[in-house]
C-alpha positions as a printed NumPy array, in Angstrom:
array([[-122.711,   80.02 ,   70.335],
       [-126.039,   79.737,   72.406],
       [-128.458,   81.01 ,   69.996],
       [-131.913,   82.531,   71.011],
       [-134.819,   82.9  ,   68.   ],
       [-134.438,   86.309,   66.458],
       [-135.465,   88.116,   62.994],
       [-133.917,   90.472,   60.935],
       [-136.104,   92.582,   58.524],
       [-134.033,   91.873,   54.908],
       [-134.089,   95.901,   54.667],
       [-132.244,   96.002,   57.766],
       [-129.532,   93.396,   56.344],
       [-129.296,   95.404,   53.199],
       [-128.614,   98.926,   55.663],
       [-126.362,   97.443,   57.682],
       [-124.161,   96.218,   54.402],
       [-124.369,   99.478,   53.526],
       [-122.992,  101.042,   56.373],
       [-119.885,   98.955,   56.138],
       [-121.384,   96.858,   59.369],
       [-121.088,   93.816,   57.825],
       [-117.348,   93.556,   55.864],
       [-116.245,   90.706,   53.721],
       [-113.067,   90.068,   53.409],
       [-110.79 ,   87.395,   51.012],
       [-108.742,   86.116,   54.116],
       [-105.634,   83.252,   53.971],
       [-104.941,   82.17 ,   57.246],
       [-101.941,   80.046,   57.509],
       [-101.53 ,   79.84 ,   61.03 ],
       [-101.916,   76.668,   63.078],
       [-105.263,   77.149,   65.241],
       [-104.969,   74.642,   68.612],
       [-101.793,   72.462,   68.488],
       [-100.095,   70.131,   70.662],
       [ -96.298,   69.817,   70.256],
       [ -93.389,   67.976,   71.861],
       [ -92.285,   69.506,   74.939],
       [ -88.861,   69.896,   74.06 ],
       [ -89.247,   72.908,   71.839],
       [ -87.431,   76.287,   73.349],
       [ -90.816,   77.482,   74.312],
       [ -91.561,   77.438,   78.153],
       [ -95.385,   77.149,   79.647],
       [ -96.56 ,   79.85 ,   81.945],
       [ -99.665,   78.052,   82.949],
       [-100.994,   81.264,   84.34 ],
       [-104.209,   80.459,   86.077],
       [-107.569,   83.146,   85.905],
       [-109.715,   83.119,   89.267],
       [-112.772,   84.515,   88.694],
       [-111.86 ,   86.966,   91.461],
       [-109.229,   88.401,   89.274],
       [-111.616,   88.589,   86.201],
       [-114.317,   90.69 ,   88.083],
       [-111.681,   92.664,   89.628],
       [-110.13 ,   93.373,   85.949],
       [-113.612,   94.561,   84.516],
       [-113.891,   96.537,   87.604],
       [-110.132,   98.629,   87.435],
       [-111.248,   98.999,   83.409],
       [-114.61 ,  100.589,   84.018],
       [-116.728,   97.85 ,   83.85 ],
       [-118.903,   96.476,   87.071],
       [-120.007,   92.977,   86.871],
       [-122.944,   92.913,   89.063],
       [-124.011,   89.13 ,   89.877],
       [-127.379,   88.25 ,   88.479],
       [-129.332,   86.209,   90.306],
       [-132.396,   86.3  ,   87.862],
       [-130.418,   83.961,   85.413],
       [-130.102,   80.205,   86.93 ],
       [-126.33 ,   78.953,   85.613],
       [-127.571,   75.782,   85.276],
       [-128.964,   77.057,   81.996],
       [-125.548,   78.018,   80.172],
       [-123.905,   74.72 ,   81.987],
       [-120.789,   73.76 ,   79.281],
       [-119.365,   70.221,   79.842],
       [-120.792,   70.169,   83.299],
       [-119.112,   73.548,   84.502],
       [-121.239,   76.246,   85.089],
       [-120.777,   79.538,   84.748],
       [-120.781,   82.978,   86.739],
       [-123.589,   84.892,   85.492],
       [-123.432,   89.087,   85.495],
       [-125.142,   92.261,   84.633],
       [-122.31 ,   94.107,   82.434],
       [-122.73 ,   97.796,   84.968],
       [-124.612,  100.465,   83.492],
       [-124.595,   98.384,   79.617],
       [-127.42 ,   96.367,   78.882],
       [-127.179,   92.513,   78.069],
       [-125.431,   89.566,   80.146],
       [-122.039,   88.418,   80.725],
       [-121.321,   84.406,   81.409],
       [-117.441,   83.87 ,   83.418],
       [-116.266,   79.781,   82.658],
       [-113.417,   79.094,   84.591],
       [-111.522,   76.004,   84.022],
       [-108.675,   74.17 ,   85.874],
       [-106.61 ,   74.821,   82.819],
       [-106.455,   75.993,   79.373],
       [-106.561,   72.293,   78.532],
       [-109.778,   71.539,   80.026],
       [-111.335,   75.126,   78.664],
       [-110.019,   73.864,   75.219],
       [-111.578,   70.564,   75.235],
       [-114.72 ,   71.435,   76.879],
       [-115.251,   74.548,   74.651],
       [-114.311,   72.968,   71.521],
       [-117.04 ,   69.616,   71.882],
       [-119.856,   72.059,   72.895],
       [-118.562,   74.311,   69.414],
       [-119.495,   77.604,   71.918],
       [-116.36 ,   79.148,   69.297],
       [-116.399,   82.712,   68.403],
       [-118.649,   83.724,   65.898],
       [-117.323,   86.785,   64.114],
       [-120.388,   87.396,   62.357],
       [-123.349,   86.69 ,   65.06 ],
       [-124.91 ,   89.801,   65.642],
       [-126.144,   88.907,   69.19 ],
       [-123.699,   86.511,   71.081],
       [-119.863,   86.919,   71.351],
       [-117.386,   84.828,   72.742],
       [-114.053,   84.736,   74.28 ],
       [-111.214,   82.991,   74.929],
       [-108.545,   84.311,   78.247],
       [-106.495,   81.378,   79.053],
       [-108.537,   78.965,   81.323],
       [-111.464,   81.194,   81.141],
       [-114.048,   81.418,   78.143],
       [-116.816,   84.747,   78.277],
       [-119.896,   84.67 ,   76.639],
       [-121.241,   88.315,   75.903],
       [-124.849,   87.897,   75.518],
       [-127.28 ,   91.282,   74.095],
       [-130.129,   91.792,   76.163],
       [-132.412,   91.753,   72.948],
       [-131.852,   91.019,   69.169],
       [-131.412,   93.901,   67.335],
       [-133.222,   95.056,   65.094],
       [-132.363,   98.56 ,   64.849],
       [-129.245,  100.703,   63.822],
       [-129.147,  102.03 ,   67.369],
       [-129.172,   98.911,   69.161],
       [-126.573,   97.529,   66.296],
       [-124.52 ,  100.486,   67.476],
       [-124.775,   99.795,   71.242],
       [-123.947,   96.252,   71.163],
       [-121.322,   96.874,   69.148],
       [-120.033,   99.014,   71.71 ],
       [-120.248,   96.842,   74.494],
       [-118.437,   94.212,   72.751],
       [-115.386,   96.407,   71.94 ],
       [-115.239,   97.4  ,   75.504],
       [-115.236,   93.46 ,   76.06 ],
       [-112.861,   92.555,   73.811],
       [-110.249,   95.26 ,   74.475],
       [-110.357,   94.304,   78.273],
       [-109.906,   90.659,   77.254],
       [-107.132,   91.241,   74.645],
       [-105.36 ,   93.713,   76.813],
       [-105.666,   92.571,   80.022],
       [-106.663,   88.866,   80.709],
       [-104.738,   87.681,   77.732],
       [-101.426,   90.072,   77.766],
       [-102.128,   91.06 ,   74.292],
       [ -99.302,   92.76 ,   72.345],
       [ -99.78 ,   95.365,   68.921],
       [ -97.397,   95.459,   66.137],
       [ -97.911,   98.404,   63.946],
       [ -96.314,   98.515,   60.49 ],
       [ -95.98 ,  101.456,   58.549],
       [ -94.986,  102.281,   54.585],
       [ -95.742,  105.124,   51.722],
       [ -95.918,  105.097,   48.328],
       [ -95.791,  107.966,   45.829],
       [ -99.5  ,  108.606,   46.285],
       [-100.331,  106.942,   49.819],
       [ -99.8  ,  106.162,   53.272],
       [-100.004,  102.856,   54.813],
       [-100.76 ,  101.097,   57.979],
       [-100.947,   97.685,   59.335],
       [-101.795,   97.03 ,   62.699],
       [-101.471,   93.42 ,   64.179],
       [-102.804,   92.488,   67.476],
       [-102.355,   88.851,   69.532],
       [-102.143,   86.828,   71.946],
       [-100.29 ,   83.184,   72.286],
       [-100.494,   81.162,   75.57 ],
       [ -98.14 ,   77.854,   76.253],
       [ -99.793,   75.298,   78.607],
       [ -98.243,   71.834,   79.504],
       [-100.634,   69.278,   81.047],
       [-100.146,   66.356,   83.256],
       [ -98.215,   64.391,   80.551],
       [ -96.026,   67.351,   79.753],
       [ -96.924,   68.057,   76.401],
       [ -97.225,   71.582,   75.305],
       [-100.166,   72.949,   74.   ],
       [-100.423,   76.113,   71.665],
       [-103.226,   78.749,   72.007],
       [-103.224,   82.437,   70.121],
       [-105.387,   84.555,   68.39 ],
       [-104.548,   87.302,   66.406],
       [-106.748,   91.047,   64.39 ],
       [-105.723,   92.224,   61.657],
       [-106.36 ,   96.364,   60.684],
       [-105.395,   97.315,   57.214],
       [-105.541,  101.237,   56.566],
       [-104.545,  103.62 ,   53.927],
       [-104.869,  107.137,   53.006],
       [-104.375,  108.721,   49.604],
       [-102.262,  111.768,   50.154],
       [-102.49 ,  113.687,   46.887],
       [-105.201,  116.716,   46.772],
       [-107.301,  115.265,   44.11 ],
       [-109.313,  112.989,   46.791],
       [-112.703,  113.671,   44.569],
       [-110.966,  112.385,   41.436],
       [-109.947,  108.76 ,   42.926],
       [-112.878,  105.913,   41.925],
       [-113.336,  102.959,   43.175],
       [-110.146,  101.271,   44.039],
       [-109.007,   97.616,   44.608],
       [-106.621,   96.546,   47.743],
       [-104.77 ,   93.515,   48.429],
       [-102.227,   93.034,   50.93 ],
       [ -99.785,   90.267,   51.44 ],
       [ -97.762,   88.933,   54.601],
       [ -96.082,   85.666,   55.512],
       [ -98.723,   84.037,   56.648],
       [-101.601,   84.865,   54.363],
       [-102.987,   88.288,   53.023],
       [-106.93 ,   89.855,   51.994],
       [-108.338,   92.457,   49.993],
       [-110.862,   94.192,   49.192],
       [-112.493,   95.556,   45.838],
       [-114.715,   98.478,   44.553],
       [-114.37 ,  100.694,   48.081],
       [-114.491,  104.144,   48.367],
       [-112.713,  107.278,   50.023],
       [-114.067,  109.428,   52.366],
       [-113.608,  112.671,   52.05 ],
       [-110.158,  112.306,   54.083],
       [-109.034,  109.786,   51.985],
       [-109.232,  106.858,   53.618],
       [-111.257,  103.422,   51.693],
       [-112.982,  100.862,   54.62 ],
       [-111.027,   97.988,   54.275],
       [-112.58 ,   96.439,   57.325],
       [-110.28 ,   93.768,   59.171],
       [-109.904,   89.84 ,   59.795],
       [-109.419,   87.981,   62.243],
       [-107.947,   84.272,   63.046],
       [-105.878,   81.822,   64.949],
       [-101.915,   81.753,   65.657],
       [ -99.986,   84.438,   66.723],
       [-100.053,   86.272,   62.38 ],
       [ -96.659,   86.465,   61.657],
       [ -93.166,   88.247,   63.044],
       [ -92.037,   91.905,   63.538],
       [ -89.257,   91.153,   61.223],
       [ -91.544,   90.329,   58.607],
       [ -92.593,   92.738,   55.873],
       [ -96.669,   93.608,   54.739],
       [ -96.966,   94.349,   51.21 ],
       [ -99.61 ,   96.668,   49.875],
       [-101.277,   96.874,   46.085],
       [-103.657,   99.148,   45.202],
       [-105.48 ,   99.755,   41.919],
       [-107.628,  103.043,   41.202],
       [-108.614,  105.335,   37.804],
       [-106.003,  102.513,   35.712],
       [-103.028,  102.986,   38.382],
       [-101.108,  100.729,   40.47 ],
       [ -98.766,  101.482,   43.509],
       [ -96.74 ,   98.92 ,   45.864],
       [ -96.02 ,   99.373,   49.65 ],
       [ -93.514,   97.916,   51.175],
       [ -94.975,   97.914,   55.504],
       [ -92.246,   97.71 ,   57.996],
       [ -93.054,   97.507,   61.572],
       [ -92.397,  100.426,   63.995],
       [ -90.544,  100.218,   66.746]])
């Protein structure tokens, strides 16, 4: 990422642990990141091609202006020699850089020598890949305040669900099981691109969140302590240990994040939670 000098008051750290801003999670990732494989697999390249044109205009039919800033010079963000499209993110405060590439190819090697990769845990600059194009979401000013946590944080969801949804052609998968004394829920989202280049070899790019959730449904809510979740799937699993309910019933698990596509719809998410000297087993089947 392109990092500017900032300070965080330890105190501050410590709140925003507290308030769940910060999650750690024990993630497996099994997926292949970036490969290159023999063009005669089944799979087909779309080579779909981003203009910046159709970017701006996708912010724009989502709610979000991108107002050209001619303040910022673009010869300061210049990646590989290709500079970017600098804007003004409408009435949201911070800056917005647009890379377009001839292909995802070029955006993959470029990106990956300058190591401009997403930084899930940077708490000022967020990046993103959409097929040919990479976006750098850059907050006006480091925070240093719940509030301005809160408002960046916004602004980058707004981002990223534009990105996911709309530049990238994400899909969701949500999975669903119960046990005796919960409800769970799984919710996978991706993205996976095919791109062949001039030699014809196909290259692999995909992404993919993952949103564990469950809810204890008995009525003795106050009585549960501190419980310990782990769930499973074919390519990898996470947990969590010591969280909470709310007074709903519902622990913050947080999510994770990685790349490759997760795993298939016809695959199975297992659940195991452990609270007051009790164990339970779901068995997550996705929805149609």
């Amino acid at each position: 990422m392109i990092k500017y000098p900032w300070e965080m008051t330890e105190n501050l750290i410590k709140k925003l642990k507290i308030l769940g801003l910060i999650t750690i999670l024990i993630v497996v990732v099994a997926a292949i990141a970036i490969g290159t494989i023999e063009y005669k697999t089944r799979k087909k390249p779309k080579n779909d091609i981003l203009t910046l044109k159709c970017v701006v205009k996708t912010f724009k039919k989502q709610g979000m202006n991108l107002k050209e800033d001619s303040s910022k010079s673009p010869d300061k963000f210049k990646l590989g020699g290709v500079k970017p499209a600098v804007f003004a993110i409408g009435d949201k405060t911070g800056t917005l850089l647009v890379y377009t590439f001839k292909s995802f190819v070029e955006r993959e090697n470029i990106v990956s020598k300058s190591n401009k990769s997403s930084d899930l845990y940077s708490l000022q600059e967020y990046s993103f890949n959409a097929k040919n194009t990479f976006l750098i979401y850059i907050a006006a000013q480091s925070p240093t305040t719940e509030e301005q946590m809160n408002s960046i944080g916004e602004t980058r969801v707004l981002i990223s669900d534009i990105v996911f949804k709309y530049l990238n052609d994400g899909k969701v998968i949500i999975y669903k099981g119960n046990s005796t004394s919960w409800e769970g829920t799984f919710t996978l989202k991706y993205y996976e691109h095919w791109w062949a280049d001039e030699k014809g070899k196909l290259h692999y790019d995909a992404y993919n969140d993952k949103f564990p959730s469950v809810k204890y449904k008995l009525a003795d809510v106050i009585s549960v302590g501190p419980i310990n979740f782990e769930y499973k799937t074919t390519s990898g699993g996470g947990g969590t240990t010591g969280s909470r309910l709310n007074k709903e019933g519902y622990p913050n698990l947080g999510s994770s994040g990685g790349s490759g596509s997760g795993f298939s719809k016809d695959d199975d998410v297992t659940y195991t939670i452990k609270w007051n000297g009790k164990k339970e087993n779901i068995i997550l089947k996705a929805q149609e």
